[in-house]
LOTINU-618153 format. One record per residue (C-alpha): residue number from 0; residue in three letters; x, y, z. Coordinates in Angstrom, 2 decimals, m for minus. Each point is the difference from the previous one (the first is absolute). Layout:
+------+--------+---------+---------+---------+
| sero | kedren |       u |       v |       w |
+------+--------+---------+---------+---------+
|  NUM |    ALA |       X |       Y |       Z |
...
+------+--------+---------+---------+---------+
! end
This chain:
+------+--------+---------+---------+---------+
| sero | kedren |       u |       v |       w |
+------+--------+---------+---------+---------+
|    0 |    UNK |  153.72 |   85.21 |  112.65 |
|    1 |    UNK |   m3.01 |    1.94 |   m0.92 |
|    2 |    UNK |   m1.46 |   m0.08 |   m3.13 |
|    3 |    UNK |    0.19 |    3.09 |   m1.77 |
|    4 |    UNK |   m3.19 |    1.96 |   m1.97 |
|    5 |    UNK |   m1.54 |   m1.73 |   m3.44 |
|    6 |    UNK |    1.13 |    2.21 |   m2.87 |
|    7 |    UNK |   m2.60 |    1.69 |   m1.96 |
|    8 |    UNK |   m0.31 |    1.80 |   m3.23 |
|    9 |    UNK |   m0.78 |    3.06 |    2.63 |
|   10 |    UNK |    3.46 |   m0.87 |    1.89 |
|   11 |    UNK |    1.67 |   m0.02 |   m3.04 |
|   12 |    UNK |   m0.89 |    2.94 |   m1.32 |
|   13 |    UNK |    0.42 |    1.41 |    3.46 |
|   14 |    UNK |    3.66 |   m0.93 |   m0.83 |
|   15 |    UNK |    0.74 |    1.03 |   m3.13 |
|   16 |    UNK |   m1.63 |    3.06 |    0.38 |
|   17 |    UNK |   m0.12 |    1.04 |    3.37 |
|   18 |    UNK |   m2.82 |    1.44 |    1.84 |
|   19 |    UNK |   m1.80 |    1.69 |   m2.74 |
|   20 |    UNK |    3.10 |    1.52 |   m1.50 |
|   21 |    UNK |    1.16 |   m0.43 |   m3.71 |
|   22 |    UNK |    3.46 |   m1.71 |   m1.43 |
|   23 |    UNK |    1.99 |    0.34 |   m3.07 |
|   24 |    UNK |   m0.88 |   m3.09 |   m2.62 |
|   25 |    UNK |    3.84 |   m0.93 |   m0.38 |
|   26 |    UNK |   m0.15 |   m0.42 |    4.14 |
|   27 |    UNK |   m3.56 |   m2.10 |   m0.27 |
|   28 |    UNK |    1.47 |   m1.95 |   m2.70 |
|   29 |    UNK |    3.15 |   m0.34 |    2.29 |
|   30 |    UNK |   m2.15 |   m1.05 |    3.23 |
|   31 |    UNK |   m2.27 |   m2.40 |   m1.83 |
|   32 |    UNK |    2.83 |   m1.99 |   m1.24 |
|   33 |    UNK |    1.70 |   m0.49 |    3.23 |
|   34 |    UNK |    0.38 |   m3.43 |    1.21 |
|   35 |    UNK |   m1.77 |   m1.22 |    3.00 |
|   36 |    UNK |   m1.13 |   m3.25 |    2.29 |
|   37 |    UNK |   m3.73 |   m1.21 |    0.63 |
|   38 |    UNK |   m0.58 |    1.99 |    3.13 |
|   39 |    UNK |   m1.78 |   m3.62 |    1.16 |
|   40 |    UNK |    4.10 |   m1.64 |   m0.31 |
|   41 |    UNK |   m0.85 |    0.01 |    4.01 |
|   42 |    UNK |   m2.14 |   m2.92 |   m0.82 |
|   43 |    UNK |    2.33 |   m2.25 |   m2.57 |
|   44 |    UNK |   m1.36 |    2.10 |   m3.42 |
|   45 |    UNK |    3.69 |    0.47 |   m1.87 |
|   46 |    UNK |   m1.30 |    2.48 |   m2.72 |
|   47 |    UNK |    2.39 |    2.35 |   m1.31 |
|   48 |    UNK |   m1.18 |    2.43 |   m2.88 |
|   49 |    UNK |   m0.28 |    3.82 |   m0.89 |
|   50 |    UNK |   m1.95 |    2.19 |    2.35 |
|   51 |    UNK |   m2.47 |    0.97 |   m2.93 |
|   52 |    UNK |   m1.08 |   m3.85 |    0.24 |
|   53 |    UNK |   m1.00 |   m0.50 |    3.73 |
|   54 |    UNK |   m3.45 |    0.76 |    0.08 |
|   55 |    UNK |   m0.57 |   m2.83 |   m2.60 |
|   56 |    UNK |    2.33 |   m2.50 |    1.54 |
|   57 |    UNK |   m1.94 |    0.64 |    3.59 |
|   58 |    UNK |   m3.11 |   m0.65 |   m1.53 |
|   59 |    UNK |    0.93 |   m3.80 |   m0.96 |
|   60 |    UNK |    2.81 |   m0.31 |    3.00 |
|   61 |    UNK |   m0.36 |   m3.62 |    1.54 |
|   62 |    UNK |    0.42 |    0.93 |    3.32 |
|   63 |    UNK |   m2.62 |    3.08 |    0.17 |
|   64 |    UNK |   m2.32 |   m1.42 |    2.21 |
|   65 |    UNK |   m3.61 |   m0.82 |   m0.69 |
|   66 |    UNK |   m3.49 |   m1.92 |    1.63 |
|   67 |    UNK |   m0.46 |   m3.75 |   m1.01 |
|   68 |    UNK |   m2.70 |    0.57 |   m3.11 |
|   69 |    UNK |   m2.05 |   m3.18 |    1.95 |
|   70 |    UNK |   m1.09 |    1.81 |    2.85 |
|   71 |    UNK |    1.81 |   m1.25 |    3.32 |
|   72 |    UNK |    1.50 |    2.64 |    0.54 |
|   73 |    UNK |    3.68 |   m0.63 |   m0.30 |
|   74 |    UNK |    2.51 |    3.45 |   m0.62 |
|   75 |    UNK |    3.03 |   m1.88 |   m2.80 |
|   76 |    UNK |    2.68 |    1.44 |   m2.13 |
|   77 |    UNK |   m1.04 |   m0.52 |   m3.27 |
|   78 |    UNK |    2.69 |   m3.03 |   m0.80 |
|   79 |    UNK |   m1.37 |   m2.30 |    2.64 |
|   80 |    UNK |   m3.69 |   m0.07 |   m1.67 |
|   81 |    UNK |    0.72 |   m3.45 |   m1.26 |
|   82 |    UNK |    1.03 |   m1.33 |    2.85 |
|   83 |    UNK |   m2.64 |    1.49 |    2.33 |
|   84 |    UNK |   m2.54 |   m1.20 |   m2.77 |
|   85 |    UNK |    0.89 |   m3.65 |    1.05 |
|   86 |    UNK |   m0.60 |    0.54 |    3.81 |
|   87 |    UNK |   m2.44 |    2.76 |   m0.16 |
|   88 |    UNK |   m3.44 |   m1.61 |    2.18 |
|   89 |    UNK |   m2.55 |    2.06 |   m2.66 |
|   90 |    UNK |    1.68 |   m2.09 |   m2.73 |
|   91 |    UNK |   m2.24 |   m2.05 |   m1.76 |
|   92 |    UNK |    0.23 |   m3.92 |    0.24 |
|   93 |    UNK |   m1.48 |   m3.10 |   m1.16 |
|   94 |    UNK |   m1.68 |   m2.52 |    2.27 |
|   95 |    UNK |    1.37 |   m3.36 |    0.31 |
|   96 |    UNK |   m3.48 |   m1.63 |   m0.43 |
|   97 |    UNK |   m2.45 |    1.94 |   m2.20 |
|   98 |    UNK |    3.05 |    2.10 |   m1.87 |
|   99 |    UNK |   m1.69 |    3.08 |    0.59 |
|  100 |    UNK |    2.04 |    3.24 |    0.48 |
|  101 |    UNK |   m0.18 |    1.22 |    3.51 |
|  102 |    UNK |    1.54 |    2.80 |    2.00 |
|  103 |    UNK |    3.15 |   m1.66 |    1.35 |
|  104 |    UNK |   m0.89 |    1.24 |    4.05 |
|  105 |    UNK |   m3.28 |   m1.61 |   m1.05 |
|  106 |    UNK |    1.09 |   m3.72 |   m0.82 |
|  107 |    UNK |   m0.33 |   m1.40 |    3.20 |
|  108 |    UNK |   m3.78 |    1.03 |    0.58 |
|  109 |    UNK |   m0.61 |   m0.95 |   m3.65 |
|  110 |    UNK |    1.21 |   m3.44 |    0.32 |
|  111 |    UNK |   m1.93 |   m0.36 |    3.58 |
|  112 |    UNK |   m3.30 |    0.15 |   m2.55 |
|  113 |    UNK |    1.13 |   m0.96 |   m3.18 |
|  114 |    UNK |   m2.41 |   m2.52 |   m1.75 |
|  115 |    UNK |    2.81 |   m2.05 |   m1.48 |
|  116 |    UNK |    2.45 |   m0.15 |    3.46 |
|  117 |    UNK |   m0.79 |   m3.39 |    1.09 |
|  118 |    UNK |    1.31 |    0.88 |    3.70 |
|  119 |    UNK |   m2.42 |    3.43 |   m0.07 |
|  120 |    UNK |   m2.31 |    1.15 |    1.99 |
|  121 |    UNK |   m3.84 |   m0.03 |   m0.25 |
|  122 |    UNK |   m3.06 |    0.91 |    1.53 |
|  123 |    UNK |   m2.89 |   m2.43 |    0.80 |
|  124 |    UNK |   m2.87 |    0.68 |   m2.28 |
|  125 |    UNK |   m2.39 |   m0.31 |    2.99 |
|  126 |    UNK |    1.78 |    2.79 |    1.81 |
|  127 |    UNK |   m2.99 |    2.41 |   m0.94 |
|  128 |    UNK |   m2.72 |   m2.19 |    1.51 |
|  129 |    UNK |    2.53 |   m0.11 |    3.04 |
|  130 |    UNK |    2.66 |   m2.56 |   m0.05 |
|  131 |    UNK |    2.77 |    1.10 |    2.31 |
|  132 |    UNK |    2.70 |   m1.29 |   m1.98 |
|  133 |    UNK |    1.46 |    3.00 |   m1.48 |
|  134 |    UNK |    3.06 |   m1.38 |   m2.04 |
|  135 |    UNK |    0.88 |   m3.25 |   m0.95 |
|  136 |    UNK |    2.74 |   m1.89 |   m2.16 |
|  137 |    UNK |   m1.35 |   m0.45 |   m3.29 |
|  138 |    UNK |    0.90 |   m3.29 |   m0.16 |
|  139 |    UNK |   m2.35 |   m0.87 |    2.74 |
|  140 |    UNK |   m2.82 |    1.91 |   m1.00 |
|  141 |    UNK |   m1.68 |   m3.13 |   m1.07 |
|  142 |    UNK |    0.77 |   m1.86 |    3.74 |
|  143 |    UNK |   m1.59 |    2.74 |    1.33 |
|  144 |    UNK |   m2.90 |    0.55 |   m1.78 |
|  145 |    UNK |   m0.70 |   m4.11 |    0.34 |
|  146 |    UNK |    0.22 |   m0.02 |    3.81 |
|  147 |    UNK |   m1.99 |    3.39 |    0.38 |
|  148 |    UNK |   m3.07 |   m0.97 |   m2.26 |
|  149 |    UNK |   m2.16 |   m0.63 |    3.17 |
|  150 |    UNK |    0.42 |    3.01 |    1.65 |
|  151 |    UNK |    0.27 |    1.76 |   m3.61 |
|  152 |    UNK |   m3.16 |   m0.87 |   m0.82 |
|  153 |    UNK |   m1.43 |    1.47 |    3.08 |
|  154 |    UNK |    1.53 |    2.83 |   m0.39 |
|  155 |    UNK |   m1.98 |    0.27 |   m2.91 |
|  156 |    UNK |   m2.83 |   m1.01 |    1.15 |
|  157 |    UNK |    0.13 |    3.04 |    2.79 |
|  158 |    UNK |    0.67 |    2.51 |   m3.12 |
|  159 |    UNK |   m2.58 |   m1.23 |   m1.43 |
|  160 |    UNK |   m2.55 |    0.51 |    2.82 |
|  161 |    UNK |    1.88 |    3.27 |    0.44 |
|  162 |    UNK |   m0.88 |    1.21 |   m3.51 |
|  163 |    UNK |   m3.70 |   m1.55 |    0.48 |
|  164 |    UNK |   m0.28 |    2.29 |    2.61 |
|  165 |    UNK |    1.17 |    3.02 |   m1.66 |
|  166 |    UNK |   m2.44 |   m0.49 |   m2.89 |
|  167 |    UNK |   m2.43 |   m0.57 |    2.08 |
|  168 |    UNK |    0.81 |    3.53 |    1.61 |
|  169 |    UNK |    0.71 |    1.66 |   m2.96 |
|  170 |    UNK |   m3.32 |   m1.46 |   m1.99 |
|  171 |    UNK |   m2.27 |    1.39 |    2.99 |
|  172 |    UNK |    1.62 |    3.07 |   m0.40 |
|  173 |    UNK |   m0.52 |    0.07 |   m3.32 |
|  174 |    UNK |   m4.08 |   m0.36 |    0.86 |
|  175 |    UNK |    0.62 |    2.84 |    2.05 |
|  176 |    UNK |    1.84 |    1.83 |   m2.72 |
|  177 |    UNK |   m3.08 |   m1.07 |   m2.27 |
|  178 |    UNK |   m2.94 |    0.89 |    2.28 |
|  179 |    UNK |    1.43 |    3.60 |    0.51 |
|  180 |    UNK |    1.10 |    0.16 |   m3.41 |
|  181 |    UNK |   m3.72 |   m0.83 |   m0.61 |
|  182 |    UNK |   m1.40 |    2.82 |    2.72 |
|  183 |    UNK |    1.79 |    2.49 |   m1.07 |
|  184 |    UNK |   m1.71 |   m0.65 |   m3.81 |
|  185 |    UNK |   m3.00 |   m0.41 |    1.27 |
|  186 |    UNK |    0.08 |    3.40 |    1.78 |
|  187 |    UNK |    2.07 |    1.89 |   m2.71 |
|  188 |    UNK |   m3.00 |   m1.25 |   m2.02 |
|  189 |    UNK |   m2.33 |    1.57 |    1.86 |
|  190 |    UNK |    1.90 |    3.27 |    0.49 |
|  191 |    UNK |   m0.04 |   m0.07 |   m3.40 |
|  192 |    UNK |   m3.83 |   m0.15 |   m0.67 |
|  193 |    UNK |   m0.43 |    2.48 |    2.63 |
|  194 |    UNK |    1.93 |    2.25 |   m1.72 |
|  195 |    UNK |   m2.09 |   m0.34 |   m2.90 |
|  196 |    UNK |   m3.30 |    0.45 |    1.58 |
|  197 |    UNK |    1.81 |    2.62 |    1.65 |
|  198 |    UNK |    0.57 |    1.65 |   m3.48 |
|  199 |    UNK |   m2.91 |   m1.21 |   m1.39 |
|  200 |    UNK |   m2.01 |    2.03 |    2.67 |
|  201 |    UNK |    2.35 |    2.94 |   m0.10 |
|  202 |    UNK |   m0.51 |    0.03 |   m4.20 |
|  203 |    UNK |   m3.74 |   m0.22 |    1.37 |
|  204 |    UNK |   m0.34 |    2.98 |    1.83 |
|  205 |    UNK |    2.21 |    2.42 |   m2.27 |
|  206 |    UNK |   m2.82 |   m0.92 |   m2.61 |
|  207 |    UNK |   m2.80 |    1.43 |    1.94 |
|  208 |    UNK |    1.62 |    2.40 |    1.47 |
|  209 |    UNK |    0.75 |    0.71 |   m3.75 |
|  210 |    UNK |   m3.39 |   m0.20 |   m0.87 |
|  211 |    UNK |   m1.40 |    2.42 |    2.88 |
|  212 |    UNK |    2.45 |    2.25 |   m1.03 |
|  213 |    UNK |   m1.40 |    0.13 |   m3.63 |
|  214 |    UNK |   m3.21 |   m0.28 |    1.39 |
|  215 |    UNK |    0.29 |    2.92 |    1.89 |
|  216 |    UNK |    2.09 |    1.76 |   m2.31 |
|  217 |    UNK |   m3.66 |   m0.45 |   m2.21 |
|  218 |    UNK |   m2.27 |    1.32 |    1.88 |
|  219 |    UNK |    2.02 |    3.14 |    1.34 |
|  220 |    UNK |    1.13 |    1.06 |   m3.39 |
|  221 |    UNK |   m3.85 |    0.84 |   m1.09 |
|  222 |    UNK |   m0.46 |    2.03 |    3.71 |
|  223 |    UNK |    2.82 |    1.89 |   m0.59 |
|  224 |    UNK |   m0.95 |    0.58 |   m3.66 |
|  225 |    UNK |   m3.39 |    1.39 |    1.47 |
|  226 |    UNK |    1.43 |    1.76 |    2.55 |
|  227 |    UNK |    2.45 |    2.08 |   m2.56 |
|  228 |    UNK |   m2.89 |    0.40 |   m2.25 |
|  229 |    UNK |   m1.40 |    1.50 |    3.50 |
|  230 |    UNK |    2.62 |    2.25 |    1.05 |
|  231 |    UNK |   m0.15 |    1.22 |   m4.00 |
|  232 |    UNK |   m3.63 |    0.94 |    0.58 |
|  233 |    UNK |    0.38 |    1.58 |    2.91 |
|  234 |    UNK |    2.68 |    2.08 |   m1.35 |
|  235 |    UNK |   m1.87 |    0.95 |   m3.10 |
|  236 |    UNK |   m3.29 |    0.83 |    2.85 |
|  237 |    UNK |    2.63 |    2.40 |    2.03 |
|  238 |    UNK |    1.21 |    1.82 |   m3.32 |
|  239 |    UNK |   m3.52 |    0.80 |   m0.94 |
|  240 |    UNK |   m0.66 |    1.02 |    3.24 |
|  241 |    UNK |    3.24 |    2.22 |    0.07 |
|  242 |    UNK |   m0.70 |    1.13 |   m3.70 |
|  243 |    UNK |   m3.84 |    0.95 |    2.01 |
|  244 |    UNK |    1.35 |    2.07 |    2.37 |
|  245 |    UNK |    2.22 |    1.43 |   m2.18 |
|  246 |    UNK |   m2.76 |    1.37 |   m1.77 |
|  247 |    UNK |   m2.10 |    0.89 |    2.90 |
|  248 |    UNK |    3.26 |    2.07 |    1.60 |
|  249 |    UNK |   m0.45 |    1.89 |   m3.30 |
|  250 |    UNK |   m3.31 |    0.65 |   m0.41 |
|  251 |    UNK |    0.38 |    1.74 |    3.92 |
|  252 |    UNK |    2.30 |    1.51 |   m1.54 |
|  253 |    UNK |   m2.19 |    1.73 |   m2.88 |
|  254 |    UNK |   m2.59 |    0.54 |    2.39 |
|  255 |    UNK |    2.50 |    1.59 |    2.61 |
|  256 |    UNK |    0.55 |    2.48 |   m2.81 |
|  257 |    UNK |   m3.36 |    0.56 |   m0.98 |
|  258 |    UNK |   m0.89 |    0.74 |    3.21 |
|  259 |    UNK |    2.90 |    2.63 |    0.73 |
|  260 |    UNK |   m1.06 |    1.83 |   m3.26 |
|  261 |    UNK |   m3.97 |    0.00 |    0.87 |
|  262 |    UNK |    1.02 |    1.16 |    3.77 |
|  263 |    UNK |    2.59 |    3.20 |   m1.40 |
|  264 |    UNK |   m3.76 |    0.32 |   m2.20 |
|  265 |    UNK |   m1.88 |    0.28 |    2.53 |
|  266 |    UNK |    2.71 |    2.48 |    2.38 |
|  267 |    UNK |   m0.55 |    2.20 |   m3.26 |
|  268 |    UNK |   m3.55 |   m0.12 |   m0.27 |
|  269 |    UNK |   m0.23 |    0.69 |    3.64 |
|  270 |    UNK |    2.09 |    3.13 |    0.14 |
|  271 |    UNK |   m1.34 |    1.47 |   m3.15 |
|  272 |    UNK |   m3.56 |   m0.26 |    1.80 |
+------+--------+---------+---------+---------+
! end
């Protein structure tokens, strides 16, 4: 049978009041109390109660369904929580040996390593210088370790020559390092100075350039004194020279005048003779 649609406050309403129309109180009061089953009585729940109450019984139903709160993933009604609590592989769990809580899907690859499982397994502690024996019973660990010690020890002996090597390597590049290191000092010094002469020689020549400036500034300010002074005089000499021929232009004049008067004089005398 198929399992029919969760009921809402929306569906409710929806029911009550139809699709956006309006009631009578007496028939809301009427509908509300009406009697009804837990539309999840499909799966087992045997609710009975008034229609007004649904919404709040669905919302604590046992068999609404919901995700394991652990993580693994597993969909539940809400009355076998318990139960899948007990079985559930994210559940937490206490090792055996140490006591420790571990994930329950975990307990098998904790035990494997746990310090205090007598049966677990270890690693050789020469496995980073190159023992082959990846894992071993913990309880032979000691067996082991006893009839390795030869080649143990030279296994050790090769990391050791292999990190004599290496600092060998990495001290002469350190020289390197250091000599360039050194270089490059020795020639930012040097930029460095020449920069300063550089400036020093720069400050140099602004100065006497400075100077000649001033120097010249000296000794042209007095020539063009005299030559104002110069051009004065020689416009005071052309005034006086205009102001002269002014005067001459009028004394021709005068004259001009005379002479017209003594020549109508001398028309006179002439005709009166």
């Amino acid at each position: 049978m198929a399992e029919r649609e969760p009921v809402t406050p929306d569906s409710i309403t929806a029911l009550i009041y139809g699709k956006g129309g309006e009631v009578d109180g007496r028939v809301d009061g009427f509908v509300r109390e009406l009697k009804c089953r837990c539309p999840l009585s499909i799966r087992g729940c045997d609710w009975l109660g008034k229609l007004d109450n649904i919404v709040e019984h669905i919302s604590g139903c046992v068999k609404v369904k919901i995700e394991c709160q652990k993580g693994c993933g597993e969909v539940l009604q809400k009355c076998d929580t318990l139960d899948h609590q007990k079985k559930c592989p994210f559940r937490n769990q206490r090792c055996e040996y140490c006591r420790k809580e571990v994930q329950a899907n975990r307990t098998n690859e904790h035990a494997r390593i746990c310090l205090d499982n007598p049966d677990g397994v270890v690693t050789c502690p020469y496995k980073e210088v190159g023992c082959e024996t990846i894992e071993i019973a913990r309880k032979d660990l000691n067996t082991h370790i006893t009839q390795n010690m030869i080649s143990h020890q030279e296994l050790l002996v090769h990391e050791l020559n292999q990190l004599r090597i290496g600092n060998e390597q990495l001290r002469t590049e350190n020289k390197q390092l250091s000599d360039k290191m050194n270089k490059n000092e020795f020639e930012t010094r040097n930029i460095q100075t020449n920069l300063l002469r550089s400036n020093t020689n720069t400050n140099r020549s602004i100065w006497i350039l400075l100077a000649l400036v001033i120097t010249g500034m000296a000794i042209l300010i007095p020539l063009l004194l005299m030559e104002r002074d110069r051009i004065h005089q020689n416009e005071l000499s052309v005034q006086t020279l205009e102001q002269s021929i002014q005067s001459v232009i009028q004394s021709i004049q005068t004259h001009k005048q005379s002479i017209h008067i003594l020549t109508r004089k001398l028309f006179v005398t002439q005709l009166e003779y």
